[in-house]
N, C-alpha and C positions, 0 to 999 in steps of 0.2 A: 194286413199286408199279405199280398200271397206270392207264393215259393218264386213266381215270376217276376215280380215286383222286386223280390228284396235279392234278386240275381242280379238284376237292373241296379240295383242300387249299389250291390258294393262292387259293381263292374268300373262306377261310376265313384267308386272310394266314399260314399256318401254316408256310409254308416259310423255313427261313431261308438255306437257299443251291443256287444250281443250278449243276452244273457239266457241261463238257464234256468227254470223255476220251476218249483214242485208245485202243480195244482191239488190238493186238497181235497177238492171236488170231484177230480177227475183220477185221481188214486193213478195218476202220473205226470210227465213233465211238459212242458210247453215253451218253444223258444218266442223271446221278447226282443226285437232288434228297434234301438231306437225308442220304448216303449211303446212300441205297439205290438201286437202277439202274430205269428205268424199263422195265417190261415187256410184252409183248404178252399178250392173254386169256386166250393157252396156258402163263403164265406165264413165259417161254423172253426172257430180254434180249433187249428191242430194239434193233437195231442198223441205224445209218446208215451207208450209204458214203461220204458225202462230208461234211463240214463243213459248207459251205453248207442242205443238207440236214438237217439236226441244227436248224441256228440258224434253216433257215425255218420247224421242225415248232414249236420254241417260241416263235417272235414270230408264229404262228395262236394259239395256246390264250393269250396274253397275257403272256408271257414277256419281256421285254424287258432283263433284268438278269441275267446269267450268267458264270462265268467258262468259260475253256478252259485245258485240261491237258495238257498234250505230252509223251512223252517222246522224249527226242532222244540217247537211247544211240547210240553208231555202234561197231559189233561186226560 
């Protein structure tokens, strides 16, 4: 889903859950609306560094209601 799609959709109230999750792989975080990940033009998961940056990209587009996902294995 990209940043235009998912404008469209909660314009449209259609989303029922956003969340925040630490990718692993990508040593930062990636918003999931609806489980699907939000993506960039080139269709390719967008990804934020930092948390704060995740939560500032959604409270611009009008976002104010989200969870966050951790996970906190220690291996």
């Amino acid at each position: 889903m990209t940043e235009r799609e998912l404008k469209l959709l909660l314009n449209a109230n259609a989303v029922k859950r956003i969340q925040l999750h630490y990718a692993v792989m990508a040593q930062g975080y990636m918003i999931i609306a609806d489980g699907k990940p939000l993506e960039t033009s080139k269709r390719e998961t967008r990804e934020f560094k930092t948390l704060d940056t995740a939560a500032k990209f959604l409270f611009k587009i009008g976002v104010a209601d989200f969870s966050v996902k951790l996970n906190a294995s220690v291996g």
